[in-house]
NUTI-101020 format. One record per residue (C-alpha): x, y, z; residue in three letters; residue number from 1. Coordinates in steps of 0.02 Angstrom, whole numbers. Layout:
! NUTI-101020
{u = X v = Y w = Z code = ALA pos = NUM}
...
This chain:
! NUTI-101020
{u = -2474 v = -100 w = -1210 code = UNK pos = 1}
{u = -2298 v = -96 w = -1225 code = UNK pos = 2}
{u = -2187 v = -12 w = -1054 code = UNK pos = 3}
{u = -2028 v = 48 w = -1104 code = UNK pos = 4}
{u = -1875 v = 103 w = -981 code = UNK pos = 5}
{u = -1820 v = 263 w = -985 code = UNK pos = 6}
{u = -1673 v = 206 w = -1082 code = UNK pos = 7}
{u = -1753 v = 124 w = -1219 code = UNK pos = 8}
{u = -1844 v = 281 w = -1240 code = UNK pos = 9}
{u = -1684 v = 360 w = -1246 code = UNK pos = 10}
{u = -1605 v = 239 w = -1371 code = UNK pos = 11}
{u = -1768 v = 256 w = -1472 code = UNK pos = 12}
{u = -1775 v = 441 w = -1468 code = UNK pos = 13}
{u = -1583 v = 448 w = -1513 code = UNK pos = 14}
{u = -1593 v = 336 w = -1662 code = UNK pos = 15}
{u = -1760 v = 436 w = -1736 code = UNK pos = 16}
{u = -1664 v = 599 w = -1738 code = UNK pos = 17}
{u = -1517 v = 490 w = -1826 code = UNK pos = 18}
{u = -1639 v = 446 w = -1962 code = UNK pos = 19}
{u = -1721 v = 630 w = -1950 code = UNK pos = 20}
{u = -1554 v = 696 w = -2003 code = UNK pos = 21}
{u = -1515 v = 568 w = -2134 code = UNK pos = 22}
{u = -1690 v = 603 w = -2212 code = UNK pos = 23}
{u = -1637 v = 798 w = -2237 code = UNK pos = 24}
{u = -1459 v = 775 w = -2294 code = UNK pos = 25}
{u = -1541 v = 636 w = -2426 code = UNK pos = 26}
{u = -1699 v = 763 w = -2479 code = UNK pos = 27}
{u = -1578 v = 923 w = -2475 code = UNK pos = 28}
{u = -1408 v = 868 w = -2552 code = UNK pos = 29}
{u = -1475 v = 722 w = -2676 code = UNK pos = 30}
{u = -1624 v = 798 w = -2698 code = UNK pos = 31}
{u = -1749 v = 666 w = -2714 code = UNK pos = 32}
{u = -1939 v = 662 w = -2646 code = UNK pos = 33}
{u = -1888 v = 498 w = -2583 code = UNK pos = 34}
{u = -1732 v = 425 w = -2488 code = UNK pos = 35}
{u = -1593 v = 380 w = -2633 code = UNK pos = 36}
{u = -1504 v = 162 w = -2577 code = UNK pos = 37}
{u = -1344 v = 255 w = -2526 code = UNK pos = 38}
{u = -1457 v = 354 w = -2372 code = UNK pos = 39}
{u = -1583 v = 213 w = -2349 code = UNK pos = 40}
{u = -1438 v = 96 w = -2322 code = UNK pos = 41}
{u = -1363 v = 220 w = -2195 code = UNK pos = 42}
{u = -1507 v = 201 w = -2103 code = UNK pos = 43}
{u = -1514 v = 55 w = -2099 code = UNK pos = 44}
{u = -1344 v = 30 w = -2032 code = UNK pos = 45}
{u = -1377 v = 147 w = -1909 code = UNK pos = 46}
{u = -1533 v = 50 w = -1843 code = UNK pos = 47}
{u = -1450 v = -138 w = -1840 code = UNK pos = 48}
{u = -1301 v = -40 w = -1747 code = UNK pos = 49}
{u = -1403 v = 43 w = -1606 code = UNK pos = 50}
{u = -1484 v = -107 w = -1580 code = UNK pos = 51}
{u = -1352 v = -237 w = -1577 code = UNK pos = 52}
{u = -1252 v = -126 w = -1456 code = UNK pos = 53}
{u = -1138 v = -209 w = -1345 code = UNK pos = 54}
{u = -1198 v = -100 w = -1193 code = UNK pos = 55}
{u = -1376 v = -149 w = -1202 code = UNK pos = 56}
{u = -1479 v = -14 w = -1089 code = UNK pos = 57}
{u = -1325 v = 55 w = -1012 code = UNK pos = 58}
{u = -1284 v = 130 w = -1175 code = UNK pos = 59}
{u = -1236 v = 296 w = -1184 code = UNK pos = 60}
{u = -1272 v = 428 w = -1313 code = UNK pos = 61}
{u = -1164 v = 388 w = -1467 code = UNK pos = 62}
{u = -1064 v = 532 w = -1482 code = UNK pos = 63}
{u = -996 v = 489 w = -1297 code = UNK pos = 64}
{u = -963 v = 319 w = -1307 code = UNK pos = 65}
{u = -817 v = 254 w = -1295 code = UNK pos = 66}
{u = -802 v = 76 w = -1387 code = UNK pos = 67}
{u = -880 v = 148 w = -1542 code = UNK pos = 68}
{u = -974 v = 0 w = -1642 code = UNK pos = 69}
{u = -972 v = 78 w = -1829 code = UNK pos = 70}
{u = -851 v = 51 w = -1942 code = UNK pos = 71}
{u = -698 v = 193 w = -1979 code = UNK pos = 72}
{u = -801 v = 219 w = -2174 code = UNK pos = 73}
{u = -983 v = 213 w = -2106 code = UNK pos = 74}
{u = -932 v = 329 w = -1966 code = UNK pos = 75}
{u = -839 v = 436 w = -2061 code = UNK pos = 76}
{u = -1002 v = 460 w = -2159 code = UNK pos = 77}
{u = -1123 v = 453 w = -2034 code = UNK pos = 78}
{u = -1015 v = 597 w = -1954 code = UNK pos = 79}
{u = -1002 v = 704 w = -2115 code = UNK pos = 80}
{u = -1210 v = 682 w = -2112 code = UNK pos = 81}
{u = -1205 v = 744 w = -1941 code = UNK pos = 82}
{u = -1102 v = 869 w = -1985 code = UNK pos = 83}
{u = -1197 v = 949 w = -2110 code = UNK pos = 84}
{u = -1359 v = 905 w = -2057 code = UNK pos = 85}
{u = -1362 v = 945 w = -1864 code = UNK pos = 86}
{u = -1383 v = 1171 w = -1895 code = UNK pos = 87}
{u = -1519 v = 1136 w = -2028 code = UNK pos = 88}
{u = -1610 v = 998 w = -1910 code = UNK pos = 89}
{u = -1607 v = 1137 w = -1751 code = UNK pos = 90}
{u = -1722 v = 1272 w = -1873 code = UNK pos = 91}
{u = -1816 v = 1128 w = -1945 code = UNK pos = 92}
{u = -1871 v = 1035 w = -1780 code = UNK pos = 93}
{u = -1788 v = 1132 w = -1617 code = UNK pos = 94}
{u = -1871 v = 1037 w = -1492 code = UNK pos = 95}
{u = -1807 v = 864 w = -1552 code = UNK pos = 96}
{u = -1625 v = 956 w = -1576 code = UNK pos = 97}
{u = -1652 v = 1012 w = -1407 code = UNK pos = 98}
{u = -1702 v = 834 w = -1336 code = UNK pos = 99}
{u = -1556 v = 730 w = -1437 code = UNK pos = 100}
{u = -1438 v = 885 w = -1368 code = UNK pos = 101}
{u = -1486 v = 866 w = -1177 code = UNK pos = 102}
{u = -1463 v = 695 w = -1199 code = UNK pos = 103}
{u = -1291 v = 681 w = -1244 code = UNK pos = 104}
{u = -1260 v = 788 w = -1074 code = UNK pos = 105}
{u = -1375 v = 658 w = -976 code = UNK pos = 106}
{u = -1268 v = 531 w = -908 code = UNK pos = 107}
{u = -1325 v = 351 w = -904 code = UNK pos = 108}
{u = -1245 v = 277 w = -737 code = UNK pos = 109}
{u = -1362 v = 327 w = -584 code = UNK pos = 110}
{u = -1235 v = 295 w = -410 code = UNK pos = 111}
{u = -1343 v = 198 w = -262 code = UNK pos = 112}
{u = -1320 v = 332 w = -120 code = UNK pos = 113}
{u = -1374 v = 238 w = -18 code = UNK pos = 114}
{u = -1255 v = 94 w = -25 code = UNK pos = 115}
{u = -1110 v = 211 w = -28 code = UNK pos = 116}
{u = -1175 v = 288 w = 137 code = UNK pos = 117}
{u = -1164 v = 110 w = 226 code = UNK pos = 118}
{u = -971 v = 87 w = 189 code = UNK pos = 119}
């Protein structure tokens, strides 16, 4: 059995909504029964750049972050697929829009009270 943190749960989570809202931009706009190479390799993208993230489990949610690891084109069209995709994915499947969305106001850093209260 494989324990995850609660980050990695997070990251997970975070990067199946990513490929939830690809999926319905690809099946809506290019209208395909399966995911067209242009989408798949989005994903794909998306996947090696969650996981080779500089932050490690400190991450936060990618729209906060602020060294941003995509490229200007690939986030420029990552974003559009946000974009377009995020009203339709809230009817489709509210309670993961509702998950990825209280994430991003989650904040990673926890402070250790009680070191502070020893100073």
């Amino acid at each position: 059995m494989i324990v995850q943190t609660k980050h990695s749960v997070r990251k997970q989570r975070e990067l199946d909504t990513a490929k939830a809202m690809i999926r319905l931009y690809c099946k809506t706009l290019h209208r395909g029964a399966i995911i067209c190479p242009e989408c798949e390799g989005l994903i794909e993208y998306v996947e090696t750049r969650v996981a080779s993230c500089r932050l490690g489990e400190d991450k936060p949610n990618c729209l906060q972050c602020k060294s941003q690891c995509y490229h200007p084109a690939k986030r420029l069209h990552f974003s559009h697929v946000l974009r377009w995709s995020s009203p339709k994915f809230a009817w489709r499947r509210p309670l993961q829009a509702l998950k990825f969305k209280l994430d991003s106001y989650r904040s990673v850093g926890t402070v250790d009270t009680q070191s502070m209260s020893t100073r």
